[in-house]
Structure formats: structure tokens, C-alpha cells
SETITI-378738 format. One record per atom (N, C-alpha, C): residue number from 1; residue in three letters; x, y negated, z. Coordinates in steps of 0.1 Angstrom, whole numbers. Each point is the difference from the previous one (the first is absolute). Layout:
n  res  px  py  pz
NUM  ala  X  Y  Z $
...
***
This chain:
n  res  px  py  pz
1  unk  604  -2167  -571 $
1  unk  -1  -6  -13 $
1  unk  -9  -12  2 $
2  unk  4  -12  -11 $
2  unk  -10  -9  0 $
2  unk  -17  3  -3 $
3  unk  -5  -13  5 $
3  unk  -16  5  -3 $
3  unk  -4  -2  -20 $
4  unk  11  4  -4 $
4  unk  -2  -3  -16 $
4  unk  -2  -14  -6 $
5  unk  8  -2  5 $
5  unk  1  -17  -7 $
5  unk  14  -2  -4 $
6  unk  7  5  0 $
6  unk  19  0  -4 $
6  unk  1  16  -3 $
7  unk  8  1  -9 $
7  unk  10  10  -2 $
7  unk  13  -1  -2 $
8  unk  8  2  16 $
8  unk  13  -5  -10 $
8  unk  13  13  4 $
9  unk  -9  10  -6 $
9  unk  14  13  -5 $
9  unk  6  -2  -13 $
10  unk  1  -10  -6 $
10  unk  6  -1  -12 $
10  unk  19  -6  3 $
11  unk  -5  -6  12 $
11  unk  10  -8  5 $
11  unk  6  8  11 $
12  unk  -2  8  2 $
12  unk  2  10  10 $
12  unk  10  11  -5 $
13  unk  12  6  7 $
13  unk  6  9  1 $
13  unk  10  6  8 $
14  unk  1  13  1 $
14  unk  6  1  13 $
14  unk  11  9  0 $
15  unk  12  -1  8 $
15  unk  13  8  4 $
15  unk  -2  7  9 $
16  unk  3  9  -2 $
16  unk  1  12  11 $
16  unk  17  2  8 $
17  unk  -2  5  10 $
17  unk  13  9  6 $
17  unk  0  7  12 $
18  unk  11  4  7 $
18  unk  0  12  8 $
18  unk  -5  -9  11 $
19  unk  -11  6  9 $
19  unk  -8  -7  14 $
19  unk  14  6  10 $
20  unk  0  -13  8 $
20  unk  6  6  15 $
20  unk  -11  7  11 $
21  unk  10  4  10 $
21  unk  -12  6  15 $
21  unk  0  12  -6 $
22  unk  -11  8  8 $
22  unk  1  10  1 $
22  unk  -7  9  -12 $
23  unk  5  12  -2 $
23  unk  -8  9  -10 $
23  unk  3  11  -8 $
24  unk  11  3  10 $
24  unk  8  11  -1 $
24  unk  6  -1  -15 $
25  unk  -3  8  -8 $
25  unk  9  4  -16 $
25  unk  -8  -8  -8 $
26  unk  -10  -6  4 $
26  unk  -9  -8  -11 $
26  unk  5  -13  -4 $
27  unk  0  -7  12 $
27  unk  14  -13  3 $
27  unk  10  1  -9 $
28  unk  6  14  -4 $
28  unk  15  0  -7 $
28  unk  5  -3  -15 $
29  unk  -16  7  2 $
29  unk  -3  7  -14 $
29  unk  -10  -7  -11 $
30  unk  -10  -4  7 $
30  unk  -10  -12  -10 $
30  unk  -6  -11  2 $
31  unk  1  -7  -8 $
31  unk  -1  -17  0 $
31  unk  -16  -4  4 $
32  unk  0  -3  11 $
32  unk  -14  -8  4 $
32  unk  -5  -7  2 $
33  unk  15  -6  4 $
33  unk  -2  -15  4 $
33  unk  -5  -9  -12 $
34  unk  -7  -8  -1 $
34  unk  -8  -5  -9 $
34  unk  1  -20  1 $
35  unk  9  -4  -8 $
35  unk  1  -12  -4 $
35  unk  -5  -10  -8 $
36  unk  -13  -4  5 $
36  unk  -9  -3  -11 $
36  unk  4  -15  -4 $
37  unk  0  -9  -12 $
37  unk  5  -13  -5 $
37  unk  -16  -3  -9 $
38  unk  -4  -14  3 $
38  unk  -6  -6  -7 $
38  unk  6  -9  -6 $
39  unk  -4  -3  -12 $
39  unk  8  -13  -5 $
39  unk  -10  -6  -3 $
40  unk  2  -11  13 $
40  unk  -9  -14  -2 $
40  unk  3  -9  -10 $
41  unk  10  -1  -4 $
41  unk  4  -11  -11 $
41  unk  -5  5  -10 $
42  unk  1  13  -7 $
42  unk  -10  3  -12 $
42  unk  -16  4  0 $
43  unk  -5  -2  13 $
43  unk  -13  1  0 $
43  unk  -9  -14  -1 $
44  unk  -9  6  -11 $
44  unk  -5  -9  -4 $
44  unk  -19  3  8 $
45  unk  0  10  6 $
45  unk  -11  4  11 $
45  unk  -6  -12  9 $
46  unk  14  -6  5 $
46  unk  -3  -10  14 $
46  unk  2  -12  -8 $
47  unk  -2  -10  7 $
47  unk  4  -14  -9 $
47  unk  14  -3  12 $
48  unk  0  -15  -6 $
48  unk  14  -1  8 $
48  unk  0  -8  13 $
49  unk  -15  -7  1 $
49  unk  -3  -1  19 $
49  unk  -5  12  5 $
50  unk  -4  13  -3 $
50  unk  2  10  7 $
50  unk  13  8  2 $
51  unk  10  -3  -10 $
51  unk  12  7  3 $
51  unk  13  -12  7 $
52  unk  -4  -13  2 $
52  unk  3  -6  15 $
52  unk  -7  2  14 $
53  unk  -9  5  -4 $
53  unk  -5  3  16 $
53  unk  6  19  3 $
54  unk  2  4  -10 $
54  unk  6  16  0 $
54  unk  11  -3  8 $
55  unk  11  -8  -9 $
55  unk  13  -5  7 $
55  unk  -1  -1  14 $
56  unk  -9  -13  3 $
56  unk  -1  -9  10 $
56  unk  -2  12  11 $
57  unk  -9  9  -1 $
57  unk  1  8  7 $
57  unk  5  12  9 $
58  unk  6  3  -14 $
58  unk  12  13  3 $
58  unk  17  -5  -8 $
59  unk  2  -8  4 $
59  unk  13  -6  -4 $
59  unk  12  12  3 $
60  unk  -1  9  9 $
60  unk  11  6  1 $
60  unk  -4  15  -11 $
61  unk  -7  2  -9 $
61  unk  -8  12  -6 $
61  unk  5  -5  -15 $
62  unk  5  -15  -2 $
62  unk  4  1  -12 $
62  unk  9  -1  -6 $
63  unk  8  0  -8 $
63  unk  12  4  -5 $
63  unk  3  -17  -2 $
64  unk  13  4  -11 $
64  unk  1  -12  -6 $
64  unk  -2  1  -13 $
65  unk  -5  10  -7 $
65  unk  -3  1  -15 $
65  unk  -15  -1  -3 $
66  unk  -8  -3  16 $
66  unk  -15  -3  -3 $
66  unk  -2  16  8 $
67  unk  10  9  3 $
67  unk  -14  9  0 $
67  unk  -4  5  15 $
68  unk  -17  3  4 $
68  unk  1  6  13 $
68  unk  2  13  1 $
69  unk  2  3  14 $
69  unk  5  11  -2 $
69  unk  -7  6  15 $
70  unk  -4  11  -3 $
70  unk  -7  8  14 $
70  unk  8  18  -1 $
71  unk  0  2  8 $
71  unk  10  15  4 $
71  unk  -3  12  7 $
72  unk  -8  7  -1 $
72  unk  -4  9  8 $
72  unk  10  17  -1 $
73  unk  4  5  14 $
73  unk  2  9  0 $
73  unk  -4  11  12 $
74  unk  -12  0  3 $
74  unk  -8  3  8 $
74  unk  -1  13  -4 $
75  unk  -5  2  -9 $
75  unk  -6  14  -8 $
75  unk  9  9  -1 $
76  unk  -2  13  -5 $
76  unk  12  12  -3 $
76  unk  0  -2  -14 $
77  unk  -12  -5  -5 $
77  unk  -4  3  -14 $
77  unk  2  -12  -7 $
78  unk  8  -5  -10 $
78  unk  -1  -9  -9 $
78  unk  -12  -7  -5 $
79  unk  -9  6  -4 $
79  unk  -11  -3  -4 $
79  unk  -7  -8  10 $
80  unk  -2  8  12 $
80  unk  -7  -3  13 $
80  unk  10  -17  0 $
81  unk  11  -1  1 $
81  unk  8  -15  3 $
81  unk  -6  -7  -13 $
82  unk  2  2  -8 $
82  unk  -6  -7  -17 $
82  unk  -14  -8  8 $
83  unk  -13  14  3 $
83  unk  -7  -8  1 $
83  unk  1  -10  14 $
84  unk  4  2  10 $
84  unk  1  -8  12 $
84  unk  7  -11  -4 $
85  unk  4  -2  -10 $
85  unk  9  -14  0 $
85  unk  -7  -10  -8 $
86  unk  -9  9  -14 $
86  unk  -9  -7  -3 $
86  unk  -12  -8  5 $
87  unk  -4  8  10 $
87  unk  -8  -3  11 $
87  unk  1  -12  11 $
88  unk  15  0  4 $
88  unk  2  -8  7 $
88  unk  2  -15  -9 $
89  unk  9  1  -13 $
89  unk  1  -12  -8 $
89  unk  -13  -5  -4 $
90  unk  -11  10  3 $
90  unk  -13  -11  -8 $
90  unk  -3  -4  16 $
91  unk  0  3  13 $
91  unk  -4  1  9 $
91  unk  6  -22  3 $
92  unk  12  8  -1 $
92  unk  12  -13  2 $
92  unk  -6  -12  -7 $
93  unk  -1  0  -16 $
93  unk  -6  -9  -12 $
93  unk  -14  -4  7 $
94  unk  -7  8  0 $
94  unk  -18  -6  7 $
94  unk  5  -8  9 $
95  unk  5  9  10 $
95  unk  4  -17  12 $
95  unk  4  -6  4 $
96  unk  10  -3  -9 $
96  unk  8  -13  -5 $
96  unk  -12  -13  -9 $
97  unk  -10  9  -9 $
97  unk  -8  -10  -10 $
97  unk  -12  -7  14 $
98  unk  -2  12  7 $
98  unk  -10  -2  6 $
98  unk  -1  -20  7 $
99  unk  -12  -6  -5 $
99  unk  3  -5  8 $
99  unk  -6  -11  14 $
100  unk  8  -5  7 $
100  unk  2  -5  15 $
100  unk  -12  -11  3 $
101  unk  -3  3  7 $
101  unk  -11  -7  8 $
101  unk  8  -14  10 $
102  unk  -1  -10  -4 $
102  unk  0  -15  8 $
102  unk  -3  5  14 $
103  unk  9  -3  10 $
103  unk  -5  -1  15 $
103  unk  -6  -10  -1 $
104  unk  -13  -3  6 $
104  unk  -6  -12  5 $
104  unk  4  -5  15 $
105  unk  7  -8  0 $
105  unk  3  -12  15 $
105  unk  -17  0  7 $
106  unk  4  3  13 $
106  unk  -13  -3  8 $
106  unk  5  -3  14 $
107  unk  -7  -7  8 $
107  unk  2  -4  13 $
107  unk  -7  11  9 $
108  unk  9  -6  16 $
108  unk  -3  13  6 $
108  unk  -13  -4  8 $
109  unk  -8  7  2 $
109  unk  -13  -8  5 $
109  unk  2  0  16 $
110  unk  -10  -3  3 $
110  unk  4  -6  18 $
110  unk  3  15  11 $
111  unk  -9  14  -6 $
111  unk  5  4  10 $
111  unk  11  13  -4 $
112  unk  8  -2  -10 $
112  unk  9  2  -3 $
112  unk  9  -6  12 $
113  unk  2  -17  -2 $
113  unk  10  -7  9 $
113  unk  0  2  11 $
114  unk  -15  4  7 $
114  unk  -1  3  17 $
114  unk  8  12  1 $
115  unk  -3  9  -10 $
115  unk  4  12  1 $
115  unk  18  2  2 $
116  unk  2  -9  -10 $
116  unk  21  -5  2 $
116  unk  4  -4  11 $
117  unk  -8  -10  7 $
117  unk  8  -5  7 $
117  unk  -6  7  14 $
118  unk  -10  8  0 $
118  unk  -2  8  12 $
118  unk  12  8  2 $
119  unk  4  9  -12 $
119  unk  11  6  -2 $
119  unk  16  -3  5 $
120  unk  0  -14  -5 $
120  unk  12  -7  5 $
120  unk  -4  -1  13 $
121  unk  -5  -7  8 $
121  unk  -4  1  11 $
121  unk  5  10  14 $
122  unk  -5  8  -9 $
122  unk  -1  17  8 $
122  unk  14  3  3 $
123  unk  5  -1  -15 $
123  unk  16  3  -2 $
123  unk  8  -3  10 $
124  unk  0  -14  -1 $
124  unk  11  -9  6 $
124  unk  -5  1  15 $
125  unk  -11  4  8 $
125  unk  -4  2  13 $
125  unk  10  12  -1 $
126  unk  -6  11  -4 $
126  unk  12  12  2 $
126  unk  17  -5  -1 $
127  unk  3  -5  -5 $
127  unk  12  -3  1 $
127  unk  -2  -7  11 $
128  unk  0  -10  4 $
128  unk  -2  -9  14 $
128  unk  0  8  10 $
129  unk  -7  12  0 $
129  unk  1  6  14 $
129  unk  10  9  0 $
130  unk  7  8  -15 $
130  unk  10  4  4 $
130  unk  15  -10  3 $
131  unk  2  -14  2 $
131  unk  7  -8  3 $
131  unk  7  3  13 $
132  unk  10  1  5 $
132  unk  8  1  15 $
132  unk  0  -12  4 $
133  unk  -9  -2  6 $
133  unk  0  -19  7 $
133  unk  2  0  16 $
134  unk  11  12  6 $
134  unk  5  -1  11 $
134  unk  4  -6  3 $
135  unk  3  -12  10 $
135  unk  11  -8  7 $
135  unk  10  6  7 $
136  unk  9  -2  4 $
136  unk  9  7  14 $
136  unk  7  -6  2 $
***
């Protein structure tokens, strides 16, 4: 869950159905698999440069009606998938907002460069001596 700054189960709801894999008569018989749908387009929680960077980041997670969508069927237990999906969609949302640090450009200092081209050096000797420079 978020650190309490959003709530957005309002916009939240989820489809269930039969999990594949293994699980003997449970598999056959009850729905666990757990299809959880946010609807970003009716949430008014995020603004709308946080819900382009949502996109931007998980482009294949969203529908075309606005909504994301996370899927768990890990669990035997419905509930148990309910919450794991929840979990992962705030998981997903935090680190999509989160955000990115600028690389800073820096040069390589001098014994960086000795260090390369000692390397190259070394290399290309080894190769040189595996060369067949026979005559006959």
C-alpha cells in the first residue's frame, strides 16, 4: 500500500476466474485468479502528468478504455490474489511516479586511460602470439 498520500480503491475493481496450473480440484472448481482494473481515466487521485508517466511506463498493462490492469494467480486463495495484485499495482504506480536522477557526463581521469589501454595492449599481445607466422 501507498505511504498514505493517494487512495485510489474507488477506481479500483476486480474480475475473477478459474486459475490454470496445478491444484488438483481447486483449479476446477474456484475462481482465483484475480483480475484487478484501475480506471485511470476516472481517477481524479493522480493528476494527468502522473498518469503519462503511468502510461509511459507500463504501456503494455493498459487497456484501451484507460484501464491498468495487474493479474495474479499465484495464490489457491482469492483473497490471498486480491491482495497480491493490490500490492503489486501500488508497487508498479510508486515506481513509475518515482522520480529519475540526471546522469552527470564526467571524464575519465588519467589512470582510468592507462588502465584501457594497458588492457588493450595485453589483449592484442595475446592474440599476436597466438598468430601462425610459419613460413615453408
Amino acid at each position: 500500500m501507498p505511504d498514505g498520500n493517494w487512495d485510489l480503491s474507488p477506481w479500483i475493481y476486480f474480475i475473477t476466474s478459474r486459475s490454470s496450473g496445478p491444484g488438483g480440484q481447486n483449479v476446477n472448481k474456484v475462481n482465483t485468479r484475480v483480475e484487478l482494473h484501475f480506471d485511470m481515466n476516472a481517477c481524479t487521485a493522480l493528476n494527468t502528468e502522473q498518469k503519462e508517466l503511468i502510461v509511459a511506463a507500463y504501456p503494455g498493462r493498459i487497456r484501451n478504455n484507460g484501464h491498468f490492469i495487474v493479474t495474479r494467480q499465484t495464490e489457491r486463495s482469492q483473497l490471498k490474489n486480491k491482495d497480491a495484485a493490490l500490492s503489486v499495482m501500488y508497487e508498479l504506480i510508486e515506481a513509475a511516479l518515482k522520480p529519475r536522477k540526471k546522469r552527470i557526463r564526467t571524464r575519465p581521469d588519467a589512470q582510468s586511460k592507462r588502465k584501457r589501454l594497458e588492457k588493450k595492449r595485453m589483449h592484442s599481445e595475446k592474440k599476436r602470439n597466438r598468430r601462425n607466422d610459419f613460413e615453408v
